[in-house]
C-alpha positions as CSV (number, residue, x, y, z in Angstrom):
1,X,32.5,22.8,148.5
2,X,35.6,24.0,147.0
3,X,36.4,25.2,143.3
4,X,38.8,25.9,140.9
5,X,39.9,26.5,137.2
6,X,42.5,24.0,136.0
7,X,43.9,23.8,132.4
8,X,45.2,20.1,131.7
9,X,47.7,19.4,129.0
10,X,47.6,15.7,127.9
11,X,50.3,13.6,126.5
12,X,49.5,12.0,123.4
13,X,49.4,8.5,125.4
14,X,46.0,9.8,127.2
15,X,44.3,11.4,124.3
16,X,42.2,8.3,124.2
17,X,41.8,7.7,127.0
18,X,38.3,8.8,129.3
19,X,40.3,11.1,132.2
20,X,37.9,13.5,132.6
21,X,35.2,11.1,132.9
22,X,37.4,9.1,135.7
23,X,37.4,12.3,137.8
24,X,33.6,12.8,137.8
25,X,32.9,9.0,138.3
26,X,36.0,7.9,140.4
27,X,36.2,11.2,142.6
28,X,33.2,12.6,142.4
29,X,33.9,15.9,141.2
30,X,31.5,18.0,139.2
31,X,33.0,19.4,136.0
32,X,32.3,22.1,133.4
33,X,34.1,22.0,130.0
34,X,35.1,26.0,129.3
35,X,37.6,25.6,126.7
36,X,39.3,22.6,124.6
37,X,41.5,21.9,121.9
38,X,42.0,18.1,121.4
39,X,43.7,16.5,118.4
40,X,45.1,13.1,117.6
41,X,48.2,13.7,119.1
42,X,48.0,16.1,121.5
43,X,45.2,18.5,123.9
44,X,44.2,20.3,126.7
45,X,41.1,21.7,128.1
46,X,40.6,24.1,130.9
47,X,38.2,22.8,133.7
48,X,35.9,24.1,136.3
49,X,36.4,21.3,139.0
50,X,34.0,21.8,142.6
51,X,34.1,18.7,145.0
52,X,35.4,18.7,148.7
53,X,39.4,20.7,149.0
54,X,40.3,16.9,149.9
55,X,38.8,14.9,146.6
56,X,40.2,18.0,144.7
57,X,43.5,17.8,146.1
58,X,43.3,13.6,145.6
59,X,42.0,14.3,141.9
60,X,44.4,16.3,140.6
61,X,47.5,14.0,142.3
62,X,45.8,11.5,140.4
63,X,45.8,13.0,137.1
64,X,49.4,14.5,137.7
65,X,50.5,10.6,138.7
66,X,48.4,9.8,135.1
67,X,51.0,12.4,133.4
68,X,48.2,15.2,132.6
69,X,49.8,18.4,133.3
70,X,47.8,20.4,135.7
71,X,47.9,24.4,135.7
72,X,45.9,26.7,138.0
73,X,44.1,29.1,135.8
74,X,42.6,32.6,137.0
75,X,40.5,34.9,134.7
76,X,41.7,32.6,131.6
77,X,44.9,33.0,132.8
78,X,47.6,30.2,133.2
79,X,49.2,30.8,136.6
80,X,52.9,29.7,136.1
């Protein structure tokens, strides 16, 4: 099992909508809520993600293809 620390920007057409629960139920991957900010207009959350390195990898295409920016994040970092 691989894991990583993501921080995901949304774009205020997919603060609505469910993503998060689309990667745990669509790609099975296991998910822990560290930090969030989500307001009517605008959010992002940093993730721990753990699945197989391929689901991850499929995941996070799928989220980037979904407009969610994705952002590697070490020690509460943002890797640029």
């Amino acid at each position: 099992m691989a894991r990583m620390r993501v921080r995901l920007t949304f774009p205020p057409e997919r603060i609505q909508e469910p993503v998060i629960y689309h990667l745990v139920k669509d790609f099975d991957i296991v998910t822990n809520i560290r930090r969030a900010d989500v307001k009517a207009d605008h959010g992002w959350v940093i993730l721990e993600l753990e699945a197989k390195e391929e689901t991850l990898e499929r995941g996070i295409a799928w989220l980037k293809g979904k407009g969610v920016k994705v952002d590697p994040v070490e020690r509460d970092v943002i890797v640029p």
